[in-house]
GUKE-571370 format. One record per atom (N, C-alpha, C, O): x, y, z. Coordinates in steps of 0.001 Angstrom, whole numbers, plus 500000, padded with zeros to 6 digits. Each point is the difference from the previous one (the first is absolute). Layout:
       u       v       w
       X       Y       Z
...
REM end
This chain:
       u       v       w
  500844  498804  500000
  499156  501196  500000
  500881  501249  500000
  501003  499928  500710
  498729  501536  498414
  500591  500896  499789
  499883  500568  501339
  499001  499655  500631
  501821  501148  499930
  500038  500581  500810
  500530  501532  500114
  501162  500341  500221
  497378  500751  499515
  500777  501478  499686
  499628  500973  500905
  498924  500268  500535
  502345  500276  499538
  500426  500500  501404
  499930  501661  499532
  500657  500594  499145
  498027  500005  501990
  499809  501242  499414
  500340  500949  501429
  499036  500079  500761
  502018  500527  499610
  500317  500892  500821
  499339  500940  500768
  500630  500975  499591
  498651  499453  501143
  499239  500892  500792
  500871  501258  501065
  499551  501033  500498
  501257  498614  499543
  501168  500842  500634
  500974  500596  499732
  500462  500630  500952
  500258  499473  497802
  500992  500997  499380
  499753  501230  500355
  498937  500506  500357
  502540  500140  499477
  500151  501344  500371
  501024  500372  498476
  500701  499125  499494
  499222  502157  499998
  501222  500708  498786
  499736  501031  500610
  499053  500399  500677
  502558  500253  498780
  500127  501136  500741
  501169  500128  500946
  500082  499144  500880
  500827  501796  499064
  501055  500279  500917
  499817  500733  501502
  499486  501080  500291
  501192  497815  500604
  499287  500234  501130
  501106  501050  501023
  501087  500082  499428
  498903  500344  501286
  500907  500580  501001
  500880  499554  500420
  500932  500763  500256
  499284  497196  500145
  501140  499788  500349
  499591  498543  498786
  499033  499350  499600
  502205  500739  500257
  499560  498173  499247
  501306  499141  500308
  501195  500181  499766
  497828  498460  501068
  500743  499222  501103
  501005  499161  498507
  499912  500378  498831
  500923  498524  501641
  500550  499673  499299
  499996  499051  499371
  500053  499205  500937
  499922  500067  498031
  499249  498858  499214
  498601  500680  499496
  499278  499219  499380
  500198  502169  500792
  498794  500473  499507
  500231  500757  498923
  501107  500073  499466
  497899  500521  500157
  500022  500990  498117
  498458  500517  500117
  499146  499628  500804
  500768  501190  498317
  499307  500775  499747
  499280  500430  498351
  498985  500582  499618
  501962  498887  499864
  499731  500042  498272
  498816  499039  499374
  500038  498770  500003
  498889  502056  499452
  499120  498920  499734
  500615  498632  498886
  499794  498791  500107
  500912  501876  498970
  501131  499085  499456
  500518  498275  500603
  500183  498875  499535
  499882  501856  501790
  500625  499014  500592
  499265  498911  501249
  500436  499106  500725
  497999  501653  499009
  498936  499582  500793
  499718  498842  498730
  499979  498823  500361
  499871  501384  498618
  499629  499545  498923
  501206  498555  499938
  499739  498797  500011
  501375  501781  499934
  500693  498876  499874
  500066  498723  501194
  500033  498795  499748
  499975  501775  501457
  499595  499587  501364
  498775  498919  499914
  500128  498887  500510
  498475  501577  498698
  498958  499296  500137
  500386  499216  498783
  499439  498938  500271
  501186  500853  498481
  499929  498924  499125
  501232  498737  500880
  499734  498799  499977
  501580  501746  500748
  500870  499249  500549
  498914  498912  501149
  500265  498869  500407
  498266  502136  499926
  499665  498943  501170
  498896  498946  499474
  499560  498939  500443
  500182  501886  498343
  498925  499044  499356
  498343  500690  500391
  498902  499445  500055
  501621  502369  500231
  498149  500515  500429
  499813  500798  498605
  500632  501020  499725
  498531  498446  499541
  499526  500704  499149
  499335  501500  499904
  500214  500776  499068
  499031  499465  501944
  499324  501225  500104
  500051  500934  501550
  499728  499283  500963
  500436  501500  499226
  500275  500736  501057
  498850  501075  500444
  499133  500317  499186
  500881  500031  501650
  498781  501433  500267
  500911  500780  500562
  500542  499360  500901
  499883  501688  499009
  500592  501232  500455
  499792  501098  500374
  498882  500435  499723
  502114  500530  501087
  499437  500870  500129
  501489  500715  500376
  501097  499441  500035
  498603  501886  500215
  501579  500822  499591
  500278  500692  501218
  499307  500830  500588
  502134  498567  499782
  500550  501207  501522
  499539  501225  499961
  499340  500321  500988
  500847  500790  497858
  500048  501134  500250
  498173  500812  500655
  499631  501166  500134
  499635  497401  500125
  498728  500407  500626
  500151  500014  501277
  498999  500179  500694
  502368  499625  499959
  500229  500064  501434
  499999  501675  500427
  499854  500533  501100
  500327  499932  497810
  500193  501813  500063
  498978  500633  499410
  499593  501050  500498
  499972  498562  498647
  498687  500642  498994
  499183  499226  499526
  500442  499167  499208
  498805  500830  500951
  498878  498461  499456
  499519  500235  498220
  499996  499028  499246
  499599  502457  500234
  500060  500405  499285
  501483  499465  499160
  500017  498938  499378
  500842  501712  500692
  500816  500140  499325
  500676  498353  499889
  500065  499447  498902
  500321  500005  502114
  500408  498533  499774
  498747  498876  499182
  500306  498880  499593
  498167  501763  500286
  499251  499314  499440
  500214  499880  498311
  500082  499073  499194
  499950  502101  500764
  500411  500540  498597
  501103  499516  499409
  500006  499711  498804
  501138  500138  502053
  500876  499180  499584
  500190  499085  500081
  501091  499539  499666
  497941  499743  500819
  499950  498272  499670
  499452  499811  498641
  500493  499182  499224
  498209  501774  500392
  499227  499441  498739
  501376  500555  499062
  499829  499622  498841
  501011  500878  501254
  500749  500638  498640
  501064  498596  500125
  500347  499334  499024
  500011  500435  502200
  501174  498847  500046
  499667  499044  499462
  500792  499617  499139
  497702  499377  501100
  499849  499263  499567
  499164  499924  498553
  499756  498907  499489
  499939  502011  500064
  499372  500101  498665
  500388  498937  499098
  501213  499803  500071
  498318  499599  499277
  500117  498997  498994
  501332  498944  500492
  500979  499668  499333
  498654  499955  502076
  500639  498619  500512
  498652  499200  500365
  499517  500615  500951
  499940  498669  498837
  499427  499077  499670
  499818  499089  501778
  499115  499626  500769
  502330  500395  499115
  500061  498766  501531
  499979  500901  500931
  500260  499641  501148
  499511  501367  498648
  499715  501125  501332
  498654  500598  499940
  499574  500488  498953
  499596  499486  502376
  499026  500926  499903
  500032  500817  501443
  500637  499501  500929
  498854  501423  499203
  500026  501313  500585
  499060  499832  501494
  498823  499668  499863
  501580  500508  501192
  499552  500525  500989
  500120  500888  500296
  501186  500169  500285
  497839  501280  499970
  499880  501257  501301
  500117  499879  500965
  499472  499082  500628
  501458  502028  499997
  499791  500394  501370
  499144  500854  499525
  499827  500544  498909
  499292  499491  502867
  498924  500855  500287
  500215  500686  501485
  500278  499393  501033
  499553  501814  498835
  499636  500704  501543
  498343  500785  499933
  499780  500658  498983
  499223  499272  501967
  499109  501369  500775
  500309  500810  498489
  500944  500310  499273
  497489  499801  500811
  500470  500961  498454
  499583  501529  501307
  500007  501001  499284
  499704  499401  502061
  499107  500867  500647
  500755  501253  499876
  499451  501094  499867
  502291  498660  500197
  500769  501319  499865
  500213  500831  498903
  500531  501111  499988
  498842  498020  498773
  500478  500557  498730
  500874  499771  499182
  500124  500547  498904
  500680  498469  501651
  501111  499671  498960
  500124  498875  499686
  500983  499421  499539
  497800  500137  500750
  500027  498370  498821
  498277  499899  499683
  499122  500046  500861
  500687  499809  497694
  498719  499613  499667
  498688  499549  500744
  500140  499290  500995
  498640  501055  498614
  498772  499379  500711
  499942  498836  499489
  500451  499578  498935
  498680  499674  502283
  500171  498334  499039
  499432  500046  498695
  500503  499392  499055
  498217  501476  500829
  499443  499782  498514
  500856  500377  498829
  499802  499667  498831
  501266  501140  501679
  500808  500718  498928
  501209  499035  499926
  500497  499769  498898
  499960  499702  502134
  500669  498631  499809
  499567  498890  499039
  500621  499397  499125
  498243  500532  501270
  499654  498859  499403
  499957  499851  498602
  500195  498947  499394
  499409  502708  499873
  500211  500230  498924
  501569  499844  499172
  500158  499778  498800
  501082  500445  502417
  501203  500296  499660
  500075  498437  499698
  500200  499636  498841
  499675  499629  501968
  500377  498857  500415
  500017  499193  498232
  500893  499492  499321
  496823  500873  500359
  499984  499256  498616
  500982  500378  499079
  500622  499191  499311
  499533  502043  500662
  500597  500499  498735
  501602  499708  499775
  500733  500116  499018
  499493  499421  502442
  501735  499457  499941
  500139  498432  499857
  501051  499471  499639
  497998  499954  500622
  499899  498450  500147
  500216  499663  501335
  500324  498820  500131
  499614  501748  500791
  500269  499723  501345
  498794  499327  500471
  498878  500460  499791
  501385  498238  500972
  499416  499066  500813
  499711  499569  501369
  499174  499276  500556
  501937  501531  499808
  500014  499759  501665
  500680  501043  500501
  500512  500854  499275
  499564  499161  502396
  500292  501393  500202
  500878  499203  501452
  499667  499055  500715
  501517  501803  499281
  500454  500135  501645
  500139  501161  500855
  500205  501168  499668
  499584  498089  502033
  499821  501520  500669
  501508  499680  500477
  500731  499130  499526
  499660  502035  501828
  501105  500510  500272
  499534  500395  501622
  500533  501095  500183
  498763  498546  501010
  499709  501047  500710
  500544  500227  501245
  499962  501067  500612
  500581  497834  499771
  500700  500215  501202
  500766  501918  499910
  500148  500752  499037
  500142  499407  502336
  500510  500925  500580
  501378  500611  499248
  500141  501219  499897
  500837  497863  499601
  500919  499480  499710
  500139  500611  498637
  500757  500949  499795
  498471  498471  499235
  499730  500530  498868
  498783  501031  499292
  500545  500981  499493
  498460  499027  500405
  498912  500845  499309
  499170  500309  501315
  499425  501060  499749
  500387  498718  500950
  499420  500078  501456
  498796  500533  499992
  499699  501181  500174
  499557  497829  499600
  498101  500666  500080
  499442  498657  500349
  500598  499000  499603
  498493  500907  500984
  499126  498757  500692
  499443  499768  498974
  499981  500672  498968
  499250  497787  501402
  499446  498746  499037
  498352  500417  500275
  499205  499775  499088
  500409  500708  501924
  499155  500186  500569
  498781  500129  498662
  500370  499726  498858
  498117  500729  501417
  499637  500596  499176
  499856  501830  499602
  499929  500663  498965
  500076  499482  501793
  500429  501739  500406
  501459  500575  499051
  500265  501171  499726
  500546  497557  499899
  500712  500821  499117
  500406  498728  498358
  500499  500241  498901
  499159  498920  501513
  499968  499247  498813
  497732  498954  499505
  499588  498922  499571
  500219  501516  500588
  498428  499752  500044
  499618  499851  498562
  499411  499010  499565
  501075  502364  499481
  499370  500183  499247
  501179  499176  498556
  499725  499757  498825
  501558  500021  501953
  500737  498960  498961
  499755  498815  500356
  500064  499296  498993
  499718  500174  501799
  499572  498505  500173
  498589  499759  499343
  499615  499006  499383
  499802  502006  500871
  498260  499963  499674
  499996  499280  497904
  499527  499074  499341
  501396  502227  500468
  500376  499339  498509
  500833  498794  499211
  499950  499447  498902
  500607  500499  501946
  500680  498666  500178
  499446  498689  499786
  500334  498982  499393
  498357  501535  501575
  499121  498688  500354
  499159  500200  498782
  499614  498945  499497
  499976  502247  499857
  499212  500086  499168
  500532  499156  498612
  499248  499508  499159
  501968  500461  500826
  501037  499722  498143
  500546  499077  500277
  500777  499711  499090
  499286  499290  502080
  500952  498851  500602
  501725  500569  499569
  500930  499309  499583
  499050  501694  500609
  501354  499801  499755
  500869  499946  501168
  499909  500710  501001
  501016  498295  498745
  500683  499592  501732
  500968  501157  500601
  500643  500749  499265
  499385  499306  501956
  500805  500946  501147
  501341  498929  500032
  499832  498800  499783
  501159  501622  500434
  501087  499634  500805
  500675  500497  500906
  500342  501160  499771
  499947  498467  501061
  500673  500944  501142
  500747  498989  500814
  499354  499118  500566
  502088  500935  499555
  500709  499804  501280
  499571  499573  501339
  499028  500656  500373
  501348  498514  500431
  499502  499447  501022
  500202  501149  500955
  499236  500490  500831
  502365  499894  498723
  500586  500951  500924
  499787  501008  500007
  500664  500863  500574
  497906  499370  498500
  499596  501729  499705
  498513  500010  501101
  499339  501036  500073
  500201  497549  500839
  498824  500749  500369
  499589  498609  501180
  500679  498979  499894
  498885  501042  500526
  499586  498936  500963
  498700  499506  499899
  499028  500608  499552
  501026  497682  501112
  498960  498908  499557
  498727  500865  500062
  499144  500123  499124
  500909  500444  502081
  498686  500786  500741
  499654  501422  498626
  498971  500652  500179
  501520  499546  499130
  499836  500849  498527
  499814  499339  498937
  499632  500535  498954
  500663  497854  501208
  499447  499067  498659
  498438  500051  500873
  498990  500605  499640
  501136  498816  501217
  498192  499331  500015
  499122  501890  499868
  499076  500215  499215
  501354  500582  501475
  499329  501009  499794
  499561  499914  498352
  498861  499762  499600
  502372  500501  499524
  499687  500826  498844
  499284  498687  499309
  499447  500144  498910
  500570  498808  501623
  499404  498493  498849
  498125  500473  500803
  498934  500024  499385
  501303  500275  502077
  498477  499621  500615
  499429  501110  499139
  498946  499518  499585
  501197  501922  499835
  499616  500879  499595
  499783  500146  498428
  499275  500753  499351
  501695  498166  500248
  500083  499842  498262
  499986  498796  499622
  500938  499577  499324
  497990  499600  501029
  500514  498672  499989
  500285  499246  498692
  500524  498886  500011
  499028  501912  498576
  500258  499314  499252
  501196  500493  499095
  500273  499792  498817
  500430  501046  502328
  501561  500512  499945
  500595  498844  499590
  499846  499076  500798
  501046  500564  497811
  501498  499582  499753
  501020  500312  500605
  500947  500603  499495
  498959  498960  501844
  501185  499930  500692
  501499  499224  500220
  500045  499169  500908
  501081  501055  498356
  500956  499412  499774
  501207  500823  501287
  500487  501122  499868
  499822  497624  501669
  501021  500657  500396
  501554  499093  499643
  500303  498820  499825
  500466  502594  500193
  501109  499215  499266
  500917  500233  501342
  499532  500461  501041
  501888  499141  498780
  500986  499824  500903
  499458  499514  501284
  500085  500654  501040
  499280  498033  498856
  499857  498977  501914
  501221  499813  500109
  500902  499866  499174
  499048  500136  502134
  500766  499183  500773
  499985  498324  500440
  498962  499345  499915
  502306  500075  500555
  499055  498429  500284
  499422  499696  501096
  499709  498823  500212
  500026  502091  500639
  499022  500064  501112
  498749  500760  500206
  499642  500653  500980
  499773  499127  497903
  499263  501128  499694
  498118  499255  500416
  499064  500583  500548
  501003  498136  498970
  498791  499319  500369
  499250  500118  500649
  498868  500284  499611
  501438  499548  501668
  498782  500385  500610
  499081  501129  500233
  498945  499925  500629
  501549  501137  498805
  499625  500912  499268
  498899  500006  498849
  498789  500217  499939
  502428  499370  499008
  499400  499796  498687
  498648  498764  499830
  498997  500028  499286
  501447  499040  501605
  498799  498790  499696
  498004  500161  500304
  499056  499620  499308
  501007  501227  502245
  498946  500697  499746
  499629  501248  498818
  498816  500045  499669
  501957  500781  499801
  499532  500622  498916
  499446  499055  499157
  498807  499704  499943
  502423  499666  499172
  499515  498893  498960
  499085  499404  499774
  499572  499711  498882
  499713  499842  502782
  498524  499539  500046
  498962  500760  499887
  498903  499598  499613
  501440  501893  500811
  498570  500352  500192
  499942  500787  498804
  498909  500293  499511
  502511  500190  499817
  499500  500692  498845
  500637  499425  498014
  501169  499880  499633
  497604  499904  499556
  500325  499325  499436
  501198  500685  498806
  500650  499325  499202
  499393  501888  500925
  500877  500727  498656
  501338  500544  500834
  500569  501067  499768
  499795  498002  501217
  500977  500657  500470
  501420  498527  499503
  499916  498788  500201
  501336  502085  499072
  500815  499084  499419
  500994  500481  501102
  499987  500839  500901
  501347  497736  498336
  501033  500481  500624
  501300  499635  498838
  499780  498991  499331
  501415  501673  500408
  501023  499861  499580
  501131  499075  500509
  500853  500080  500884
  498801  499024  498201
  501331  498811  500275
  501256  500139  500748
  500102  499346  501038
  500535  501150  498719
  501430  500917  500487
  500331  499241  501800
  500858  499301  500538
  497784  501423  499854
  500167  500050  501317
  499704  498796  500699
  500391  499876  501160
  499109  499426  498401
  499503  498689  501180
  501089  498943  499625
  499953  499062  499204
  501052  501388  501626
  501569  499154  500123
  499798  499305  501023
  500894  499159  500080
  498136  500736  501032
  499889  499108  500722
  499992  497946  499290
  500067  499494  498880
  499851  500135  502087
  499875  498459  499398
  498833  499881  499774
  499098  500224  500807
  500706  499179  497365
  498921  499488  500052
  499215  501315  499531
  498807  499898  499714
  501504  500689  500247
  498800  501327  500296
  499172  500363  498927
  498912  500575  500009
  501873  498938  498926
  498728  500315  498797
  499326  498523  499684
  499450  499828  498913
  500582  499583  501632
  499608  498345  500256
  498643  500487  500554
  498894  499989  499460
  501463  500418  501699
  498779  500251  501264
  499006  500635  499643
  498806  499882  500273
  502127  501257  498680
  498829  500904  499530
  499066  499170  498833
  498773  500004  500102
  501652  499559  499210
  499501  498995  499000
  498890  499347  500925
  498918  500578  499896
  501092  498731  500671
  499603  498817  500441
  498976  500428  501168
  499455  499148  500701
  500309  502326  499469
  498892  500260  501110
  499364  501310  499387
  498861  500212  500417
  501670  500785  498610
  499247  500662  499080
  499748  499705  498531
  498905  500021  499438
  502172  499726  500077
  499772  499749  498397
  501495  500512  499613
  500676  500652  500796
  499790  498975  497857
  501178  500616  499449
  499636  501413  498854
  500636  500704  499214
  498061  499172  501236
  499408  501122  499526
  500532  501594  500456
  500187  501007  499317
  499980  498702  502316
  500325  501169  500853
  501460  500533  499674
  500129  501190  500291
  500925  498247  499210
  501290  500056  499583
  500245  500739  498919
  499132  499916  499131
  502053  500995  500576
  500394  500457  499187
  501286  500251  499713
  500498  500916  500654
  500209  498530  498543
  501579  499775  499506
  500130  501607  500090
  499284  500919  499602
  501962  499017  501107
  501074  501455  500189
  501062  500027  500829
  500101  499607  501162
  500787  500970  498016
  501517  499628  500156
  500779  501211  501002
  501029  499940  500671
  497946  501209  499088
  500545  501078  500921
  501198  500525  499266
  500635  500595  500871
  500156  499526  497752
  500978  500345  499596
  499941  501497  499853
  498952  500640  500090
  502090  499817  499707
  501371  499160  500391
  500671  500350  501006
  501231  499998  499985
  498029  500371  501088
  500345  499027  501607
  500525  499009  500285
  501166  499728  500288
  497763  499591  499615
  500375  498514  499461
  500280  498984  499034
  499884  500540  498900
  500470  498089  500943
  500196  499362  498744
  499099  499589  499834
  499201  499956  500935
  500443  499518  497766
  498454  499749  498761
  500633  498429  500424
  499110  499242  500385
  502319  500140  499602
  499889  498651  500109
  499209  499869  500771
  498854  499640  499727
  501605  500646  501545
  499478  499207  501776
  498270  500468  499578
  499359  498976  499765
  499959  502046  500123
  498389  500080  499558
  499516  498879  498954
  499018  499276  500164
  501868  500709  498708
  499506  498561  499131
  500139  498731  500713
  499118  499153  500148
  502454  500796  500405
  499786  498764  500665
  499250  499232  501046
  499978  498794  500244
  499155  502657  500540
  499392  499892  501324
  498523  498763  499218
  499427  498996  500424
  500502  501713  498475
  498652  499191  499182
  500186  498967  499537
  499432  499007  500453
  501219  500944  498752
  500703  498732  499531
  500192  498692  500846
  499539  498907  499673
  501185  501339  501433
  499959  498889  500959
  499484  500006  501088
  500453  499641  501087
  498298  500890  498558
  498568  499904  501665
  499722  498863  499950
  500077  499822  498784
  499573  498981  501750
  498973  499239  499772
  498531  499965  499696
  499201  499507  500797
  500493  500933  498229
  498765  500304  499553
  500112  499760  498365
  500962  500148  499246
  497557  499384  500476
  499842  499943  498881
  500570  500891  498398
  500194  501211  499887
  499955  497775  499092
  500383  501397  498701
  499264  500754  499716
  500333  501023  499401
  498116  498640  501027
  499101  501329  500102
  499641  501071  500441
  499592  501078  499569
  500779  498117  502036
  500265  501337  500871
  500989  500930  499729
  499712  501196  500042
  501935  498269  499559
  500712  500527  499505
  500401  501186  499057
  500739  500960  500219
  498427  498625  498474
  499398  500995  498975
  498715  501196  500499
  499855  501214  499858
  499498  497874  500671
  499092  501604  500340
  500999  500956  501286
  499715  501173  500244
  501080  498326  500246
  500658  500967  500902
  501277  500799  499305
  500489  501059  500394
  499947  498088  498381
  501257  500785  499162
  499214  500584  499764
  499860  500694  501007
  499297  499626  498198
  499417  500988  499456
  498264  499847  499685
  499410  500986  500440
  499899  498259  499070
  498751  499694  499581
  499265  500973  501103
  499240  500789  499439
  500798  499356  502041
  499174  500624  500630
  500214  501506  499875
  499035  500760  500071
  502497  499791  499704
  499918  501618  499520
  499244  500271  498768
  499215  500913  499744
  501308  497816  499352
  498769  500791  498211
  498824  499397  500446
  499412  499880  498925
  500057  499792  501673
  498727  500200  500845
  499338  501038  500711
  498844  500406  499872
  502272  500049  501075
  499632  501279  500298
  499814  501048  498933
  498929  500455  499597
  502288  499850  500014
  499975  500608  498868
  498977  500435  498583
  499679  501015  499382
  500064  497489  500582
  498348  499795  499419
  499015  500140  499923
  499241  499887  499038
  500534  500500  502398
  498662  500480  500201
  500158  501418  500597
  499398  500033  501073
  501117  501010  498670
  500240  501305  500242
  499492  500330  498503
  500312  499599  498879
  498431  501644  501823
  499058  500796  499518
  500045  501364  499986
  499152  500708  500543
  502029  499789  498718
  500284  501549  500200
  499073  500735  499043
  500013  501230  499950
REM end
């Protein structure tokens, strides 16, 4: 059985410090994902750590007519003025091909709550176009997943960067809410995408390598040698993102 491995976590873009064995060249993101065997990637561009605008813009120009790349937004609170209303997003979004969106909110980085009081009216649309959220584990706490899922429930919720102690946490979400995913990467515990298989579905999973942070091998290989089926396998390389993907209604 084919097995195609579609990325949910890439980053392009030159970052502030770049650790060693890492890069930044989509060039070399490109070459990176044919050496690991991931055909398709979802991205999104450092320079939205400073301007969400301006690093957006330069993702759609970077990746223009690459094929194995498609485009993720950052998003902040459109309330101050300097980032779009969702309806006017949503418009940006069609007209660029954009599919999914990531936030930023911790303190740390873009610093505005999940709450509804300042993100209400982007989740609201969200839920309206299925198009999926991503966000960092380390950008917001469990007690801000069940909020923003109890309030949006038919929110595409994708959290990325777990930890391997993250379960008991994560296992009540998983149950009670059905559109809430998680990114491969992180469940380095034993077994852990086994468990998840085998008490939600391999449905809930989504291949991502976190590059180039990290290596695309150890993310392919994490799949590759789970014990779980070649089916489960394939819908977690990729089949469940062009799924998501699929059903987004901009």
């Amino acid at each position: 059985m084919s097995i195609n491995f579609f990325d949910c976590g890439a980053m392009i873009g030159k970052r502030r410090i770049i650790n060693p064995g890492s890069f930044y060249e989509t060039n070399e993101l490109l070459r990176k994902m044919e050496f690991y065997g991931i055909g398709k990637a979802l991205v999104c561009h450092s320079m939205c750590a400073y301007h969400q605008q301006t690093g957006n813009a330069m993702l759609v120009d970077e990746i223009n007519n690459i094929p194995q790349l498609e485009g993720v937004w950052v998003a902040i609170p459109h309330h101050a003025g300097d980032f779009p209303h969702p309806a006017q997003l949503r418009e940006d979004m069609k007209s660029n091909g954009i599919k999914a969106l990531r936030i930023y909110p911790s303190q740390r980085d873009h610093s505005f709550g999940v709450d509804d009081w300042h993100c209400g009216d982007l989740f609201a649309m969200l839920e309206e176009t299925r198009a999926p959220l991503f966000v960092d584990l380390n950008q917001l706490s469990w007690g801000d997943v069940r909020g923003i899922l109890t309030n949006h429930s038919q929110l595409r919720l994708v959290i990325t960067r777990l930890h391997y102690n993250c379960g008991r946490h994560l296992y009540p979400l998983l149950d009670k809410f059905e559109h809430l995913y998680i990114e491969s990467i992180g469940m380095k515990i034993f077994a852990g995408l086994e468990d998840i298989c085998r008490r939600f579905g391999a449905g809930r999973i989504l291949f991502g390598s976190a590059a180039p942070l990290h290596s695309g091998g150890a993310a392919v290989g994490m799949v590759m040698y789970a014990d779980i089926s070649d089916e489960e396998k394939a819908m977690i390389a990729g089949g469940n993102l062009e799924r998501l993907l699929g059903e987004v209604r901009l």
